[in-house]
C-alpha positions as CSV (number, residue, x, y, z in Angstrom):
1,X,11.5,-21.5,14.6
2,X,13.7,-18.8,15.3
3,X,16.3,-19.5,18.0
4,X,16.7,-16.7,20.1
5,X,19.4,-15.2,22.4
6,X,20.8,-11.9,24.1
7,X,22.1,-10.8,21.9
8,X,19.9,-11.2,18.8
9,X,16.9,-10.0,21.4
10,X,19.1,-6.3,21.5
11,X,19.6,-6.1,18.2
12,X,15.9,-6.6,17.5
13,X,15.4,-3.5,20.0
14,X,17.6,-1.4,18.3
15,X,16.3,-2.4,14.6
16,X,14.3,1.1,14.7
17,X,17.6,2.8,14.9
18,X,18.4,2.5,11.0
19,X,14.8,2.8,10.0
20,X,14.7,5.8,11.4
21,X,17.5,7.1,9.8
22,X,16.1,6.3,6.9
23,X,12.9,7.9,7.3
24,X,14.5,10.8,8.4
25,X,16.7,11.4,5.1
26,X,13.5,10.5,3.2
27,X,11.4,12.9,4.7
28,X,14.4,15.4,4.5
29,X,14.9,14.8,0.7
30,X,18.8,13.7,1.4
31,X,19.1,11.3,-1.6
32,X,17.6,14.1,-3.9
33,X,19.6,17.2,-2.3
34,X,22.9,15.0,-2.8
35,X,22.4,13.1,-5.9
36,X,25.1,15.9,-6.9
37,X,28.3,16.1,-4.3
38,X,28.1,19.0,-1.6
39,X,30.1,20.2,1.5
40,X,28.6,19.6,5.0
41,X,27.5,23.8,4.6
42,X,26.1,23.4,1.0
43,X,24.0,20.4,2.1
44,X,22.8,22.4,5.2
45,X,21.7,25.1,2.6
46,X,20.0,22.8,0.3
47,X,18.1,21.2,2.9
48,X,17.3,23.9,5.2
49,X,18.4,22.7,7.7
50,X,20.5,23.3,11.3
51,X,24.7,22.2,11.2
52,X,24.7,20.2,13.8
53,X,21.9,17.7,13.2
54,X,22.8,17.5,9.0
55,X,26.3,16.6,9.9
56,X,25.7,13.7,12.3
57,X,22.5,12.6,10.0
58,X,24.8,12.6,7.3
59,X,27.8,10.6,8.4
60,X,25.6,7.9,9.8
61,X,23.9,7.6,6.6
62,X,27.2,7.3,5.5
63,X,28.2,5.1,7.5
64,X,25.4,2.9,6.6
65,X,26.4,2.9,2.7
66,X,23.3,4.8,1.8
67,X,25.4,8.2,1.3
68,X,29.4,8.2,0.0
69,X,31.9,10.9,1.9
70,X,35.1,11.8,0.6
71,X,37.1,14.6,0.9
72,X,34.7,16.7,2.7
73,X,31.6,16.0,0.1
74,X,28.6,14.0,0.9
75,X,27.2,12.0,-2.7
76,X,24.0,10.0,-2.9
77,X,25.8,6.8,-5.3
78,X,23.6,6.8,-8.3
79,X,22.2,3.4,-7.7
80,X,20.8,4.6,-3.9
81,X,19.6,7.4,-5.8
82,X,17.3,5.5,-8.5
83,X,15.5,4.0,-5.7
84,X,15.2,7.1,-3.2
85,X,15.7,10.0,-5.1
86,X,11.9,11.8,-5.7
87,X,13.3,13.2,-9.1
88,X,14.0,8.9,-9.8
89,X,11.0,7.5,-12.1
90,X,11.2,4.6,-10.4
91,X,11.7,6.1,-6.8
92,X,10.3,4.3,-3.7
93,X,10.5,7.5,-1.6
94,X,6.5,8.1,-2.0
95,X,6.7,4.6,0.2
96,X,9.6,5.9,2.5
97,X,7.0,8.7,3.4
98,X,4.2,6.4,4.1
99,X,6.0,4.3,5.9
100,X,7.2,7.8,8.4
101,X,3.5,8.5,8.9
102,X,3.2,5.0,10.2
103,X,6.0,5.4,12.6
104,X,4.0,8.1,14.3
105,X,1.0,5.4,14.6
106,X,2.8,2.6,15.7
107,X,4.7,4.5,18.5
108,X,1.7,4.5,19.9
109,X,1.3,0.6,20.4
110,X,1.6,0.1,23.6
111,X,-0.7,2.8,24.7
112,X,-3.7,1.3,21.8
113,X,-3.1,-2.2,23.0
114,X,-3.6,-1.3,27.2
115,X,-6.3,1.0,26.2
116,X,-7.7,-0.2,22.9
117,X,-8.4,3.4,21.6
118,X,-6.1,4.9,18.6
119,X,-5.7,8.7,17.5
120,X,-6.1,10.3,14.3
121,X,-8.2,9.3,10.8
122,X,-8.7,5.5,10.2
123,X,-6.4,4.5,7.9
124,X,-6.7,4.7,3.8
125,X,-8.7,8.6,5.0
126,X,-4.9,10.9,4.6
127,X,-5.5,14.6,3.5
128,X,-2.7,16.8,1.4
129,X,0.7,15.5,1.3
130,X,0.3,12.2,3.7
131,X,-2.6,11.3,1.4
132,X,-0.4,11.7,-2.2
133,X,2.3,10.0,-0.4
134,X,-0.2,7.3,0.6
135,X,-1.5,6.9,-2.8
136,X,1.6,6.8,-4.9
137,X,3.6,4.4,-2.1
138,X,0.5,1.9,-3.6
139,X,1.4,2.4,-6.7
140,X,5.1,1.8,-6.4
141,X,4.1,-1.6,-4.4
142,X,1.3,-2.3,-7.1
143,X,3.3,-2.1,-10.1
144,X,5.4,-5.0,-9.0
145,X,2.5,-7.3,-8.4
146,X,-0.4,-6.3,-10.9
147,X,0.3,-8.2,-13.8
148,X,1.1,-11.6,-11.6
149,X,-2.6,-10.9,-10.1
150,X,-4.1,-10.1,-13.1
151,X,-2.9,-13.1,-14.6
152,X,-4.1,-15.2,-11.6
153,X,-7.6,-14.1,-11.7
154,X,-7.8,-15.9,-15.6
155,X,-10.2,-12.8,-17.0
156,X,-10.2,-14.0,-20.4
157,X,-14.0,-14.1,-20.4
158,X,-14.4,-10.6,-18.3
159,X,-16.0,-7.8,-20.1
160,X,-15.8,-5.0,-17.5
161,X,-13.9,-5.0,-14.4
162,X,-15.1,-2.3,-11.4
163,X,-11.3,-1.9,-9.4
164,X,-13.1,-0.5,-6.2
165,X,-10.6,2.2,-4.1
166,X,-8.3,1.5,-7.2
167,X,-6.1,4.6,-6.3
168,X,-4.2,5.4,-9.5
169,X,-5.0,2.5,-11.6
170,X,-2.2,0.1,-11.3
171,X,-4.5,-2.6,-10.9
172,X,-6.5,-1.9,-13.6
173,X,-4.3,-1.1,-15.9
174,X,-2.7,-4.7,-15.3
175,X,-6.2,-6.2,-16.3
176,X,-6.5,-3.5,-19.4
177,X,-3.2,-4.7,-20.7
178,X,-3.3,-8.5,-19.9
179,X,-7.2,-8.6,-21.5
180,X,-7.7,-6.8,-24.7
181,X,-11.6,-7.2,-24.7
182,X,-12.0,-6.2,-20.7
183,X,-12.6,-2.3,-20.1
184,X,-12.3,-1.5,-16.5
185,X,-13.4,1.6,-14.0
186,X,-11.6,2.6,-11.7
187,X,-13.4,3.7,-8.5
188,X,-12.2,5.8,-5.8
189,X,-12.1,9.5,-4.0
190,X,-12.2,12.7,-5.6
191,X,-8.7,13.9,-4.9
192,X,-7.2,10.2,-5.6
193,X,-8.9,9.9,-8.9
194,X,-7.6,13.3,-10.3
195,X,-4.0,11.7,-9.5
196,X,-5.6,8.6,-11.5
197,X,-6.2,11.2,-14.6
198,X,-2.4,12.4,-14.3
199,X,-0.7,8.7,-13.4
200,X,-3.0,7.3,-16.6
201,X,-3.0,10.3,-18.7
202,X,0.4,8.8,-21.2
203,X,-1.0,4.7,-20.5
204,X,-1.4,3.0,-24.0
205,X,-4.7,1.7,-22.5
206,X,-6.3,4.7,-21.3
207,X,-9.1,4.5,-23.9
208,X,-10.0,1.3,-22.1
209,X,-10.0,2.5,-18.2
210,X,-12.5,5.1,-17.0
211,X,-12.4,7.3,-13.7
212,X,-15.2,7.4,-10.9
213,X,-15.2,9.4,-8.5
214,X,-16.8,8.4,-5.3
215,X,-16.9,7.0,-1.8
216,X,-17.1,3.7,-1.0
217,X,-18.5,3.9,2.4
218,X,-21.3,6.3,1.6
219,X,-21.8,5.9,-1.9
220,X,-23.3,3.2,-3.8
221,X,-20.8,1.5,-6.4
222,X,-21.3,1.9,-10.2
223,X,-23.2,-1.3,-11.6
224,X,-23.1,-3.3,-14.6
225,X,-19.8,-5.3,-14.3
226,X,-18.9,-9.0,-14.6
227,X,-16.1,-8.7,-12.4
228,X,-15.1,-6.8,-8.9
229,X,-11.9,-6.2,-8.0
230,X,-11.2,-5.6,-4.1
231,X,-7.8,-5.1,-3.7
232,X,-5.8,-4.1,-0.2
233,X,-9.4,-3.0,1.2
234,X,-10.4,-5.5,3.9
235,X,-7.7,-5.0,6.5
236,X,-8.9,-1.9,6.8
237,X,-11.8,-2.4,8.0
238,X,-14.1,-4.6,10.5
239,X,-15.7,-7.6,10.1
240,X,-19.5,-5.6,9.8
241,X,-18.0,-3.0,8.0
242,X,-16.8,-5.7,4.6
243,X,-20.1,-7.7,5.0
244,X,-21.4,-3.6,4.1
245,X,-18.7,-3.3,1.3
246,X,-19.1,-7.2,0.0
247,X,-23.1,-6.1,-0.3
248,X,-22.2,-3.4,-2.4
249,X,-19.9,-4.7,-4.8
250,X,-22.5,-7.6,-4.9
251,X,-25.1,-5.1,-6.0
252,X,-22.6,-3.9,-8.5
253,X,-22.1,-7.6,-10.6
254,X,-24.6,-8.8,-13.0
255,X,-26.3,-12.5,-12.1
256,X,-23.3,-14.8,-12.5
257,X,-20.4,-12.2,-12.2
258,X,-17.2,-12.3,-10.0
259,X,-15.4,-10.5,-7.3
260,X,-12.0,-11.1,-6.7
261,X,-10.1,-10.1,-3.3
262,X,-6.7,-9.4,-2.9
263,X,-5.2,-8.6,0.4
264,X,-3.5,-10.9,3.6
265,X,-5.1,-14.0,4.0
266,X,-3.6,-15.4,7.4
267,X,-3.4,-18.8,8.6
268,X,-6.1,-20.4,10.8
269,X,-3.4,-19.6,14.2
270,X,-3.4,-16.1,12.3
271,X,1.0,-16.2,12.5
272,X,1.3,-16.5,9.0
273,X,2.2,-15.1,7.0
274,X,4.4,-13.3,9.0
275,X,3.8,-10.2,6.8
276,X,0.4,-10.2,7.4
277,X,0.6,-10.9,11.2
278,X,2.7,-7.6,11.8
279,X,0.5,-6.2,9.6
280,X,-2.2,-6.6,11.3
281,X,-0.5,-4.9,14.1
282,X,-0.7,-1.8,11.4
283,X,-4.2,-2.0,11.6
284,X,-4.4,-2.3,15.0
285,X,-2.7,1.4,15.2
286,X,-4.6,2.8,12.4
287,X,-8.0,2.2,12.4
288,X,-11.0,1.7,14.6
289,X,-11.5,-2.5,13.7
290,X,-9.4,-3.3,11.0
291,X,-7.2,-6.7,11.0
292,X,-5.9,-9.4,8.6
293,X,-8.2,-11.9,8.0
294,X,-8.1,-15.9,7.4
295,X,-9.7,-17.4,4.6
296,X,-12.5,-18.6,6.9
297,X,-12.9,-15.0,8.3
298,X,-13.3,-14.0,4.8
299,X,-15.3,-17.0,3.3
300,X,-18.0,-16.0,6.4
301,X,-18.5,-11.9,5.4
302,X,-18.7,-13.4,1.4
303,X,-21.6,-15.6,2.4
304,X,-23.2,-13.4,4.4
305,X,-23.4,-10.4,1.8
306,X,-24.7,-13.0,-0.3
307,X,-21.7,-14.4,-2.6
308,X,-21.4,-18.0,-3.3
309,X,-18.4,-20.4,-4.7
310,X,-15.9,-18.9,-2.4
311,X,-12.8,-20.0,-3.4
312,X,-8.9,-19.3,-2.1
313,X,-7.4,-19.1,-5.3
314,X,-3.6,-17.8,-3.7
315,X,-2.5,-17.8,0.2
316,X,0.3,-15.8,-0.7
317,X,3.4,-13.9,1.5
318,X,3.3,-10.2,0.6
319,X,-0.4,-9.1,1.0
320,X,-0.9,-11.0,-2.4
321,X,-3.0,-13.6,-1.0
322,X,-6.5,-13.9,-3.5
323,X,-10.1,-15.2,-2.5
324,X,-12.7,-15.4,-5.3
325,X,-16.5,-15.5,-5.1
326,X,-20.0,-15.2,-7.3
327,X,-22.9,-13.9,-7.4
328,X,-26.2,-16.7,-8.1
């Protein structure tokens, strides 16, 4: 338990301060614009930006360590720039930008919790640039935990794997590369599944993953698999609403096949983890009746669209938590 006092409780106030900062300089493209030294005036022109406001951005960046001044020059160091530049391969900034439209969301809090009404699309439904940014900050976290979770799931004896709102693939391609024999489809909107043809397009298992487009609140899901992967879906949406979804992918197994779920699976006092708590908060902001769920939350909506042998195979800390099920 966390022992609290005055001043740790102001600090925790201010902890939006450097966030914000860095959201700013992401949304701004600072780490890209000054991955080469400028002057204060040939940062301005790079960025587009007004004097006043690029200088004091800039030197409190600086003074956080996340920019270098010196003699008049602002430099993004080369390691800052591996993780934030958008010109980096590895680049988090696609995340950076996610996490700015979610600032907007969540400075609504207060008002959502008196009121219990949100504004804007539910979450997961982005158009144009918040929706790429959306898609590709999943990818950056998914490539750090795909293999570990395809590896958990023990898929040796799967044939075809259905990744359901599989955004680009990460997942799948996990599965593709950790089972030879498995060949998986990868379901999910229009726009997001021509970023899926790009992302793929170079993957030494693209043979082995195919791309379908559709919608999976209005569109029945393509059948004939042995295995259903849910991953990152069920916080975003109600109780009712992953009974309908369960049902679906249900539909989509043959007699005896699997469907594995990946997301936040809380305690029963629903505090940890503590990731998923304040995550939960997210989906508070974001959508109409999404939440985190326990394992008994989850176990319940299985059962009722049907599934059997419901299993918690990981609790987990970082929305990694994994609940398996089958269908008779």
């Amino acid at each position: 338990m966390k022992t609290w006092n005055a001043e740790s409780i102001l600090e925790l106030s201010r902890a939006f301060m450097g966030a914000r900062l860095l959201l700013t300089g992401a949304e701004l493209n600072v780490f890209t614009h000054l991955s080469a030294p400028k002057t204060l005036d040939e940062a301005v022109a790079a960025m587009g930006s007004q004097k006043r406001g690029t200088e004091i951005l800039l030197d409190a960046l600086s003074a956080m360590g996340l920019l270098e001044k010196k003699d008049g020059r602002y430099n993004c160091p080369q390691e800052i720039a591996s993780l934030l530049s958008s010109d980096a391969p590895n680049s988090v900034r696609p995340m950076i930008l996610h996490s700015a439209s979610v600032w907007d969301r969540w400075s609504e809090l207060s008002d959502v919790v008196r009121s219990g009404k949100k504004s804007g699309p539910p979450a997961g439904l982005f158009e144009d640039e918040e929706l790429t940014a959306f898609i590709y900050a999943m990818h950056v976290v998914g490539r750090h935990l795909a293999d570990a979770v395809a590896a958990r799931a023990k898929a040796e004896d799967a044939k075809s794997l259905l990744d359901v709102g599989g955004a680009t693939g990460t997942y799948a391609e996990a599965f593709a590369r950790r089972y030879p024999g498995l060949r998986a489809t990868v379901f999910d909107r229009p726009l997001v599944i021509k970023m899926a043809e790009n992302r793929l397009a170079a993957s030494e298992v693209r043979d082995r993953i195919a791309l379908a487009a559709g919608d999976f609140y209005d569109d029945p899901l393509p059948g004939g698999h042995d295995l259903v992967f849910l991953s990152a879906i069920i916080h975003q949406n109600s109780p009712e609403q992953n009974t309908a979804l369960y049902q679906k992918c249900f539909e989509a197994l043959e007699p005896g096949g699997r469907i594995l779920v990946r997301d936040h699976v809380l305690s029963p006092d629903r505090t940890q983890p503590v990731a998923g708590a304040i995550f939960a908060v997210n989906m508070l902001v974001a959508t109409e009746g999404g939440n985190c769920y326990t394992f008994e939350d989850i176990q319940r909506t299985l059962a009722e669209a049907g599934f059997e042998r419901i299993a918690l195979l990981q609790e987990g800390m970082m929305m990694d938590g994994l609940v398996e099920a089958y269908k008779p």
